[in-house]
N, C-alpha and C positions, 0 to 999 in steps of 0.2 A: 659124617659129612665134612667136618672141620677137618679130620686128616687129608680127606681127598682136596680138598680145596689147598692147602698146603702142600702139597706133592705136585700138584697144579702149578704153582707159585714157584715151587723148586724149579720143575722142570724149566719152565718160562724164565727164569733167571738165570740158568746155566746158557742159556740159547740167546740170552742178553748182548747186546753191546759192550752192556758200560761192564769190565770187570769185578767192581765190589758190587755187582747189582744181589749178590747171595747175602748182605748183610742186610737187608728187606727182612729176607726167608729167617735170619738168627733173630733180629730185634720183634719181627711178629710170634715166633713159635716163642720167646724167652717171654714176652706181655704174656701170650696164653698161658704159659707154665705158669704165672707169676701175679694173676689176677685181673686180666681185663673181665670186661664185667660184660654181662649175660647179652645185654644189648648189643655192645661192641662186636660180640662174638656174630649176632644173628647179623649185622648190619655184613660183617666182612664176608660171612657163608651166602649173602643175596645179590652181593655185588659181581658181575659177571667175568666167568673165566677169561672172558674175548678182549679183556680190560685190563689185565696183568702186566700187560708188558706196558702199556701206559700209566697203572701205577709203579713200576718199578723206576720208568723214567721220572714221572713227577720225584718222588721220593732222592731221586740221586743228583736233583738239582736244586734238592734242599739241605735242611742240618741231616746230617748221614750219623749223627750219632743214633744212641736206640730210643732216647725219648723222638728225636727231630725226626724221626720216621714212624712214630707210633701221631704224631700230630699228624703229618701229613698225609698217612691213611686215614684218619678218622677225617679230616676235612673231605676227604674224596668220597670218602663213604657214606657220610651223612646226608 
């Protein structure tokens, strides 16, 4: 489920606006590689496809580093 949900995410950010809106799709899949935690995982897999494109804007009108997008999906998704 968490690849398709990421593939999700891909696509929706190719079809973005903003151009760095793919460093969402690197900073999320590089957390999962890298230990986000079981919760985290289930909270992003429940949050709805229909919602992507408005987390990719939230996200790119924050810190765009990888932590300052791993914050501002977990705010969104909690």
């Amino acid at each position: 489920m968490l690849d398709e949900k990421l593939e999700t995410l891909l696509r929706t950010a190719r079809r973005h606006s903003e151009p760095l809106a793919i460093w969402v799709v690197y900073a999320l899949s590089h957390y999962f590689c890298n230990g986000a935690t079981a919760l985290f995982q289930r909270r992003f897999e429940a949050y709805p496809t229909a919602n992507y494109d408005y987390l990719i804007s939230y996200c790119m009108k924050r810190d765009r580093s990888d932590d300052g997008i791993i914050k501002s999906i977990s705010k969104l998704i909690n």
